[in-house]
PAMAR-914337 format. One record per residue (C-alpha): chain; x, y, z; residue number from 1. Coordinates in steps of 0.02 Angstrom, whole numbers, plus 50000, padded with zeros to 5 digits. Layout:
kette:A, u:X, v:Y, w:Z, nr:NUM;
...
END
This chain:
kette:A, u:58386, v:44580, w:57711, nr:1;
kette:A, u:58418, v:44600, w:57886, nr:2;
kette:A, u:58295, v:44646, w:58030, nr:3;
kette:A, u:58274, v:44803, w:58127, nr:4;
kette:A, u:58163, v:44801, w:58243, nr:5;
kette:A, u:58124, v:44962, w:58338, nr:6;
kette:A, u:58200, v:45058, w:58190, nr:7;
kette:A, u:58114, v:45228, w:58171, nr:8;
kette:A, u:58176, v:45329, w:58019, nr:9;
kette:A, u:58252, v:45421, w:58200, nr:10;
kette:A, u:58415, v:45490, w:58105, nr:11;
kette:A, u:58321, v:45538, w:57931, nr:12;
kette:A, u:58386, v:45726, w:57944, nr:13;
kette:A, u:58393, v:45868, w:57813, nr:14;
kette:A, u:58593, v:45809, w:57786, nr:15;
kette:A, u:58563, v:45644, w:57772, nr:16;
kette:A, u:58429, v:45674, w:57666, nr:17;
kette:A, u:58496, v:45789, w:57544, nr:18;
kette:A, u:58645, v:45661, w:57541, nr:19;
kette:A, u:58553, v:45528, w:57498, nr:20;
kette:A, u:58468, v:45630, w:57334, nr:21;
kette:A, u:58639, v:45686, w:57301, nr:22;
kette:A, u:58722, v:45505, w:57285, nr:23;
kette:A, u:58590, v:45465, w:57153, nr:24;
kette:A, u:58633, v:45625, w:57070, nr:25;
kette:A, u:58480, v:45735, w:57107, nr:26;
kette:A, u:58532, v:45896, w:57213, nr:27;
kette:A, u:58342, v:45991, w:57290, nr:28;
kette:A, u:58324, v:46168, w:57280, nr:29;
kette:A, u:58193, v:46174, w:57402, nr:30;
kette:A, u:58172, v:46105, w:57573, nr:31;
kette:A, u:58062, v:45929, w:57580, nr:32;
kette:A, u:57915, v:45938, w:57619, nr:33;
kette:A, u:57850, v:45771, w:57716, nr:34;
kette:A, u:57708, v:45690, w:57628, nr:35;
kette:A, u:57570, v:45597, w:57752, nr:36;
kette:A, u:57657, v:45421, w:57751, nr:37;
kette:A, u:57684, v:45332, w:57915, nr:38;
kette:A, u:57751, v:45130, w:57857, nr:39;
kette:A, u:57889, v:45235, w:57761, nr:40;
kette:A, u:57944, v:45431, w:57736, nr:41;
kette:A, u:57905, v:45514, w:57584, nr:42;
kette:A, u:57959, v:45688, w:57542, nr:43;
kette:A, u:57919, v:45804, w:57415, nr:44;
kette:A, u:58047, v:45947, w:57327, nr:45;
kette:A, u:58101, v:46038, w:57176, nr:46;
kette:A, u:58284, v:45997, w:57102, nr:47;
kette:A, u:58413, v:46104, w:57029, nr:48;
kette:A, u:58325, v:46079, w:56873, nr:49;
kette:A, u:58170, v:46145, w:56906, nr:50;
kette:A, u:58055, v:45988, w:56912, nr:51;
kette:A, u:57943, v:45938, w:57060, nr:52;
kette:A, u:58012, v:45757, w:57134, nr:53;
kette:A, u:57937, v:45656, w:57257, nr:54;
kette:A, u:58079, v:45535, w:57327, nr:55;
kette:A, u:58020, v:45357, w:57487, nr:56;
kette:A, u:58128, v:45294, w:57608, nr:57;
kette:A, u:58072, v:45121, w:57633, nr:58;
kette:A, u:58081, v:45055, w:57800, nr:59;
kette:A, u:58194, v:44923, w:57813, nr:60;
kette:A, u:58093, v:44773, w:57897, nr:61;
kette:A, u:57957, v:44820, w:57794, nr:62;
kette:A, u:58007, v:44739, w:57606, nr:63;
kette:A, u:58159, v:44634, w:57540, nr:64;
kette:A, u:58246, v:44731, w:57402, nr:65;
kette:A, u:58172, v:44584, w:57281, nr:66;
kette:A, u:58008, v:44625, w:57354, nr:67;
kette:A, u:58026, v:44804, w:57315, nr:68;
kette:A, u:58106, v:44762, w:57146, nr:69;
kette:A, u:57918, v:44677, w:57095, nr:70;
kette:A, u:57844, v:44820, w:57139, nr:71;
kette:A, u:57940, v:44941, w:57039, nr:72;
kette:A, u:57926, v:44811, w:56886, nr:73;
kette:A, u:57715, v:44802, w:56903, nr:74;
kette:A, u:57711, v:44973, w:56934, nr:75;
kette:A, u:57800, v:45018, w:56760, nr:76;
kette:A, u:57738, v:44873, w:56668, nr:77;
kette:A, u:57568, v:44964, w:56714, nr:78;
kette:A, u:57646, v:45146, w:56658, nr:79;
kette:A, u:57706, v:45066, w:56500, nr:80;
kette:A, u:57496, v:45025, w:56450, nr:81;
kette:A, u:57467, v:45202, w:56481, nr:82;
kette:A, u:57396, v:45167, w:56652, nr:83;
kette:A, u:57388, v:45324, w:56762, nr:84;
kette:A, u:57512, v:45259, w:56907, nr:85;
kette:A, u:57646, v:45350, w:56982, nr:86;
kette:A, u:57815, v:45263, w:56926, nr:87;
kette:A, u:57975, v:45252, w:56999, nr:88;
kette:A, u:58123, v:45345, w:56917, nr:89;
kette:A, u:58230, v:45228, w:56833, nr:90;
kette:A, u:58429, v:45321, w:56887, nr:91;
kette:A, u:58581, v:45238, w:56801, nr:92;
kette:A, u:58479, v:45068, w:56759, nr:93;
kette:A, u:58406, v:45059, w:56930, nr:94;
kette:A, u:58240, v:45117, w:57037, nr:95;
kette:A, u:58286, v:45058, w:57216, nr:96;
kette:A, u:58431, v:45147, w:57295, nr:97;
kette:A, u:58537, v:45093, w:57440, nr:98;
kette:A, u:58602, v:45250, w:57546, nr:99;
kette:A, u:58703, v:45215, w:57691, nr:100;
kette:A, u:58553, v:45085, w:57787, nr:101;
kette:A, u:58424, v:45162, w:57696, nr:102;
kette:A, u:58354, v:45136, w:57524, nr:103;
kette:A, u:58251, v:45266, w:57414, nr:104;
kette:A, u:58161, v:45287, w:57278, nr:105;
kette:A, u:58117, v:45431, w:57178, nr:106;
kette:A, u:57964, v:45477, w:57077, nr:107;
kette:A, u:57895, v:45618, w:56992, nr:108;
kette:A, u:57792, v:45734, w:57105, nr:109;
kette:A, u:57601, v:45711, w:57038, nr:110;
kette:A, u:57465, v:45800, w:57121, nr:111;
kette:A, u:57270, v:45825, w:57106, nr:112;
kette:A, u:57128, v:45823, w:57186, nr:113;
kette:A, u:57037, v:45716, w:57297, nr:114;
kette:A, u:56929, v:45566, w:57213, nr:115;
kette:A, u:56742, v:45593, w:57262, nr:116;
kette:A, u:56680, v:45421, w:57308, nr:117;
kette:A, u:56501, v:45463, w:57266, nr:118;
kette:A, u:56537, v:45533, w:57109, nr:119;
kette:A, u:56473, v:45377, w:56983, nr:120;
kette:A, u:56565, v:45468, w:56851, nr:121;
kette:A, u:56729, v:45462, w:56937, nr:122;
kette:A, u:56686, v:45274, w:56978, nr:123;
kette:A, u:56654, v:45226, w:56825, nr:124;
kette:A, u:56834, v:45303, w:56785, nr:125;
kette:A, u:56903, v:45210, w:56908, nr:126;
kette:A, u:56832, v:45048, w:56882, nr:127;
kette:A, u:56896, v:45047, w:56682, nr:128;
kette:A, u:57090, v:45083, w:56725, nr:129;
kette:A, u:57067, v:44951, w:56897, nr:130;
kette:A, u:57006, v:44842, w:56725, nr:131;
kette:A, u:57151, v:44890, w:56631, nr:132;
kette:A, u:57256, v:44857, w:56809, nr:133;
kette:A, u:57198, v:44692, w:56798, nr:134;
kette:A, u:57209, v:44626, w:56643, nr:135;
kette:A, u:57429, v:44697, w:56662, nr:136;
kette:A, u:57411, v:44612, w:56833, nr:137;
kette:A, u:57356, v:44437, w:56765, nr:138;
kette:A, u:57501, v:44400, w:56660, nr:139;
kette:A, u:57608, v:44330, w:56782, nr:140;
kette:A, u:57606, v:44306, w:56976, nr:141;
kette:A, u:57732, v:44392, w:57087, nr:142;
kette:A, u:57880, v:44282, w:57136, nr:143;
kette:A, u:57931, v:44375, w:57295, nr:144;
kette:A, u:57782, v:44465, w:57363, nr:145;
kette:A, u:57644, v:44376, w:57480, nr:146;
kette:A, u:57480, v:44323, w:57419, nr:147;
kette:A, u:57323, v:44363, w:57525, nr:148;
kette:A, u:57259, v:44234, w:57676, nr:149;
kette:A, u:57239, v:44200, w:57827, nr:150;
kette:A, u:57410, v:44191, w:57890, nr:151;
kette:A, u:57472, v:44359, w:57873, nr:152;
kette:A, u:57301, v:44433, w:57897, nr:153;
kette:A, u:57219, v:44345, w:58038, nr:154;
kette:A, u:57351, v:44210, w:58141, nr:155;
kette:A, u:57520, v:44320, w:58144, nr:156;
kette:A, u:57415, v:44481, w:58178, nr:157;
kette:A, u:57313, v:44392, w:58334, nr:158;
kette:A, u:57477, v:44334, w:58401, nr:159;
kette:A, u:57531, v:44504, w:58373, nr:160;
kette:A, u:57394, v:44561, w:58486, nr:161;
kette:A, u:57418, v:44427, w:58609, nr:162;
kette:A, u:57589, v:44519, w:58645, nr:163;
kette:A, u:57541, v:44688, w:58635, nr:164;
kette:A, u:57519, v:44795, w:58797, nr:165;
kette:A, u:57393, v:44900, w:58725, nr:166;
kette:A, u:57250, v:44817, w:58759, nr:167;
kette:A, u:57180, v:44852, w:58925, nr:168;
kette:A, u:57181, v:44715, w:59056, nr:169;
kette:A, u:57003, v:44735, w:59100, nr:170;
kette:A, u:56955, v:44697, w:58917, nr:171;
kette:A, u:57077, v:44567, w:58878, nr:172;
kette:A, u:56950, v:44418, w:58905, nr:173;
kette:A, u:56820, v:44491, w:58809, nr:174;
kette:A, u:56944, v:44554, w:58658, nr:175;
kette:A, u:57008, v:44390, w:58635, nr:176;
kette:A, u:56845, v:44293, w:58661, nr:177;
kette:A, u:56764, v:44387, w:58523, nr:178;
kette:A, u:56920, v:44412, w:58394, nr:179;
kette:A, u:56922, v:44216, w:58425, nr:180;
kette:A, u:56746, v:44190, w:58373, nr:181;
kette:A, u:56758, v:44310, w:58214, nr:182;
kette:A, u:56911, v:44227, w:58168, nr:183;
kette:A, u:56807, v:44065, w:58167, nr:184;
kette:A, u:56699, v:44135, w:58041, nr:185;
kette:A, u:56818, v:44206, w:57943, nr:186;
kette:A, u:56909, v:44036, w:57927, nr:187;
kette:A, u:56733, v:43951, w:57861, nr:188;
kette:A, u:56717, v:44092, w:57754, nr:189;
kette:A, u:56875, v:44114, w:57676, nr:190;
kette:A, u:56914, v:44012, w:57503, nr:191;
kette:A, u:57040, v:43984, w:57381, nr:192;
kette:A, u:56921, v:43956, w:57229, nr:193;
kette:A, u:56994, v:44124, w:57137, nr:194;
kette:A, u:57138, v:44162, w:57008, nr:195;
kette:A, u:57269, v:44247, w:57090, nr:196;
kette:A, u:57352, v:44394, w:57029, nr:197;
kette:A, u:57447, v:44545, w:57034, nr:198;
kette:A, u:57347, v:44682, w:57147, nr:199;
kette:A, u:57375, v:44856, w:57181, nr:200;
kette:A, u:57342, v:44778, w:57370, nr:201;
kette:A, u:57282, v:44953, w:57462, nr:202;
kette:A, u:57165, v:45034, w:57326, nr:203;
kette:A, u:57054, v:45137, w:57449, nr:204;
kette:A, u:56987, v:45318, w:57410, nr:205;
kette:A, u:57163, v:45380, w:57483, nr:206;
kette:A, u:57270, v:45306, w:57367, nr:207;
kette:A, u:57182, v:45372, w:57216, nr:208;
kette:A, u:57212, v:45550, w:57157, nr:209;
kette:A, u:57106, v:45651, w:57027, nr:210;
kette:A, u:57166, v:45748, w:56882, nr:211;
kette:A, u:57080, v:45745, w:56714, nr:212;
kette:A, u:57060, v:45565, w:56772, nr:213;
kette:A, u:57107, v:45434, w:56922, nr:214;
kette:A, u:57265, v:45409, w:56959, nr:215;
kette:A, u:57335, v:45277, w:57074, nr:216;
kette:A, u:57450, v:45291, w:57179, nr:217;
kette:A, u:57568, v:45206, w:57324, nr:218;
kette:A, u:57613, v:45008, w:57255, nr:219;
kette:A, u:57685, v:44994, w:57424, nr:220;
kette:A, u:57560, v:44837, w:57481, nr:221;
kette:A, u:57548, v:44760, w:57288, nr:222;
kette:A, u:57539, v:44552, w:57310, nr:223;
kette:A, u:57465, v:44421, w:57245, nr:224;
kette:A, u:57262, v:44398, w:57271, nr:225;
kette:A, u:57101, v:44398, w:57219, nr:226;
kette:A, u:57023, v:44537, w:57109, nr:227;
kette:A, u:56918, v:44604, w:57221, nr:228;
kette:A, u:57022, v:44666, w:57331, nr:229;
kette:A, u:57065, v:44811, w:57219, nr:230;
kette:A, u:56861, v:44839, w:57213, nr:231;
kette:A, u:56778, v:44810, w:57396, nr:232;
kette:A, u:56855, v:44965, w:57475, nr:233;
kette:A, u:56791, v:45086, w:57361, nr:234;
kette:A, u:56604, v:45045, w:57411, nr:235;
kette:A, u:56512, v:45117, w:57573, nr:236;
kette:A, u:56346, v:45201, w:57615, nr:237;
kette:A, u:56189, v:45048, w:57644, nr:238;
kette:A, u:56177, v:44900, w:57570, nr:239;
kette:A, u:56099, v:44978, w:57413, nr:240;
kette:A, u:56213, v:45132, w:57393, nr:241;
kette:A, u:56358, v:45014, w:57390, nr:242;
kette:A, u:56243, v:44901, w:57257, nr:243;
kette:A, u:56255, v:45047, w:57144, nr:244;
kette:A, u:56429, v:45072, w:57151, nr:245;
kette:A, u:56458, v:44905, w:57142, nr:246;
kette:A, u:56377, v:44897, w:56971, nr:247;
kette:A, u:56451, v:45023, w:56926, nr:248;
kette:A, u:56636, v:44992, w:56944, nr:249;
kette:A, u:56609, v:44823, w:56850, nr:250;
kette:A, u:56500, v:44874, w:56723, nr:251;
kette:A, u:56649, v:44977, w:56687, nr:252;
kette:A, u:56800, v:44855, w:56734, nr:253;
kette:A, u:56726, v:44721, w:56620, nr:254;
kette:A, u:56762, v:44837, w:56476, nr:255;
kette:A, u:56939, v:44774, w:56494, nr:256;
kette:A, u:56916, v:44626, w:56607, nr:257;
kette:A, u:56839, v:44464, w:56665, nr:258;
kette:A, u:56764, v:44485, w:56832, nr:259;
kette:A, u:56727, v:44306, w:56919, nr:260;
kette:A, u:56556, v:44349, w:57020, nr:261;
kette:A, u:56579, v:44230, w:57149, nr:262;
kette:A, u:56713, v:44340, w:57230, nr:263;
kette:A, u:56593, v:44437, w:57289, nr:264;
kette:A, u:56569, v:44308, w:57434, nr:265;
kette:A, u:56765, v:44384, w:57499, nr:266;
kette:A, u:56694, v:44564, w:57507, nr:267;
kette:A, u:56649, v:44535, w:57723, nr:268;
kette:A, u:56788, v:44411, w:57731, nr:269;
kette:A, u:56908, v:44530, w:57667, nr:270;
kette:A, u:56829, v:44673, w:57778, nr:271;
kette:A, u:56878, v:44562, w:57916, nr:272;
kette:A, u:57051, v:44540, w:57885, nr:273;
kette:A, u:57086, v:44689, w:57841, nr:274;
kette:A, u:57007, v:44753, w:58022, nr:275;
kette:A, u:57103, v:44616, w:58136, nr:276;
kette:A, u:57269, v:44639, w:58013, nr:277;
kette:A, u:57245, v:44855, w:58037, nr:278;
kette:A, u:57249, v:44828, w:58223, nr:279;
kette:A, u:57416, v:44705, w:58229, nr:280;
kette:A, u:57491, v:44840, w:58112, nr:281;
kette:A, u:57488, v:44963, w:58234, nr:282;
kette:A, u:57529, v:44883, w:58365, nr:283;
kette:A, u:57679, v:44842, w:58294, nr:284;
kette:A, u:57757, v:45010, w:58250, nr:285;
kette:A, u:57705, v:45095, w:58369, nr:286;
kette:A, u:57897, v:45103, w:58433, nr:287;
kette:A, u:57903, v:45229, w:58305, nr:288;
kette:A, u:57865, v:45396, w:58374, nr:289;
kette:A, u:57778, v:45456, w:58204, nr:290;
kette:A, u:57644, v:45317, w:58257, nr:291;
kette:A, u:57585, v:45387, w:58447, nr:292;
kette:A, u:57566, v:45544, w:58356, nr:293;
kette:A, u:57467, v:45499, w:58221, nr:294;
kette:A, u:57365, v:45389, w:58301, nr:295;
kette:A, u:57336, v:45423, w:58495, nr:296;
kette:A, u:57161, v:45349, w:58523, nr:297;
kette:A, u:57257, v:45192, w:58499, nr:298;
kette:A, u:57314, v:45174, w:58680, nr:299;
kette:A, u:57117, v:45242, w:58721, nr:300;
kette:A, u:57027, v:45097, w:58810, nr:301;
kette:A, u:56880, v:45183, w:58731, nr:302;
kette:A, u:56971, v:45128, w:58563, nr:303;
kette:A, u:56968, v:44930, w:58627, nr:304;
kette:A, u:56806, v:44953, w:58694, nr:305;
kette:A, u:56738, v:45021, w:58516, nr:306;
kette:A, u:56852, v:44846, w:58419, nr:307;
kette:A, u:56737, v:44715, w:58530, nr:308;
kette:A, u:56595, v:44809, w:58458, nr:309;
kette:A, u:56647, v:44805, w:58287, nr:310;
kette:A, u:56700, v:44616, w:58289, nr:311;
kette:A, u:56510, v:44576, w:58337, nr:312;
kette:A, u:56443, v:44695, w:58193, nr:313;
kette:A, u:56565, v:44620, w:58085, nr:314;
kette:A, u:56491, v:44435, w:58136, nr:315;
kette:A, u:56345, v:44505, w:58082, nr:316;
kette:A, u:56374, v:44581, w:57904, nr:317;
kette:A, u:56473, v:44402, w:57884, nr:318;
kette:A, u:56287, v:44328, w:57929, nr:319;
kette:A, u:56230, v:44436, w:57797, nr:320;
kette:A, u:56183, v:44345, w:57592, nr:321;
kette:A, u:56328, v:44424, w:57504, nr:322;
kette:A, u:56320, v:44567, w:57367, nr:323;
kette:A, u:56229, v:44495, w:57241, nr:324;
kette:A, u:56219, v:44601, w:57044, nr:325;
kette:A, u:56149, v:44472, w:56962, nr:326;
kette:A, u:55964, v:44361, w:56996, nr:327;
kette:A, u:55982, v:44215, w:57108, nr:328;
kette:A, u:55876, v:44100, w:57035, nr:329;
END
């Protein structure tokens, strides 16, 4: 699919937008209401016919229509096992539909409350469907999508970075120096010794609704990885608060599951791609005018100042023995 770069979601109007519902045969009552979504634009009405929809415009340079296509297909294979996910609509044999240079998808609208992260109960929720996620997820690999390493999360992100302007001069040496040094570590840490497969991709606290249960939500980063991916995000507090948790989500996941201990050892390597990869991400939309908004201590220097702290603490936890559930002996 072709490139747009500096594309903004600038001419996404109320006529367009009610156009675009319209070609696919869904005419809103009620206005749409934007959702908190900043890589795409996600809207949420009520149709002629009463029911509550939620339709996504993907951004264009974001996902290839294949790409997308994978994550409609995991997404209902995982709605098919009874797995609490939202789905995509399927409309005349299709989910992904192409409106003028746009393409949407639409989804019914499924609200609840917010999941408690210190709620064990809830966790233990959570980590039997992630187990259930899992064991969908390992039947095949995605053909299309990425898979978790160091090139998308650490090299093209630091090059990103290297052509920003947001970083202030005055900090430049010391930014780089020390992003430098925890890439290092990262790239002695990092391994491929895992079975790769299908992953929600983004399954913090955010992305997971309650009602009479967990349910997950927003596919948009599914790829290829290792399972704990899915699990390391859900954990904080100390050391030992995220020691309970830890045990447990996977007392719960194995239910349904095989958990391979030794990823454990990823948890800090993954926390550190996912810091130097959250940075490059902003950085590079933040053309779009949605971003400054959202996100104005960005272009702080008191926001750069605060990342070559955080590279040194995350050196540290890195330095750190690993979570550990069961006896080293």
């Amino acid at each position: 699919m072709t490139q747009q770069h500096g594309f903004n979601f600038a001419d996404l109007n109320p006529d367009l937008l009610l156009d675009a519902l319209d070609s696919i045969g869904i005419r809103a009552e009620s206005g749409l209401l934007p959702l908190n979504s900043y890589e795409n634009r996600v809207y949420q009405f009520v149709a002629e016919d009463g029911a509550r929809y939620v339709t996504k415009f993907y951004r264009p340079q974001r996902w290839t229509d294949e790409q997308i296509g994978e994550e409609h297909q995991f997404t209902l294979e995982l709605a098919e096992q009874e797995i609490p996910v939202a789905a995509p609509i399927n409309i005349a044999g299709h989910t992904l539909h192409p409106f003028q240079h746009h393409r949407l998808a639409l989804f019914p609208s499924m609200g609840g409350r917010q999941f408690e992260v210190d709620n064990f109960d809830q966790l233990e929720w959570v980590g039997r469907f992630l187990g259930r996620i899992h064991r969908v997820g390992q039947r095949t690999t995605f053909q299309h999508r990425p898979t978790i390493g160091l090139e998308e999360y650490l090299y093209q992100p630091r090059q990103t970075l290297e052509q920003s302007a947001m970083i202030p001069d005055h900090l430049k040496h010391a930014f780089f120096a020390d992003l430098d040094t925890l890439i290092r570590e990262l790239e002695q840490q990092w391994h491929n010794d895992w079975q790769s497969i299908r992953l929600h991709g983004d399954c913090h606290p955010g992305n997971i609704l309650w009602r009479d249960g967990p349910l997950f939500v927003d596919l948009d980063d599914a790829r290829n990885g290792p399972a704990i991916q899915d699990l390391w995000m859900l954990l904080n507090g100390e050391r030992h608060d995220q020691l309970a948790q830890l045990d447990t989500i996977l007392e719960a996941y194995c239910e349904f599951a095989d958990f391979d201990h030794k990823q454990l050892q990823l948890i800090e390597p993954l926390r550190g791609l996912r810091m130097v990869h959250y940075m490059a991400w902003l950085a590079r939309r933040w053309e779009d005018p949605a971003f400054p908004q959202a996100f104005p201590w960005f272009a702080d220097a008191k926001y750069w100042e605060g990342q070559v702290l955080a590279f040194k603490e995350q050196l540290a936890a890195l330095n750190e023995p690993p979570l550990q559930l069961m006896p080293q002996w």
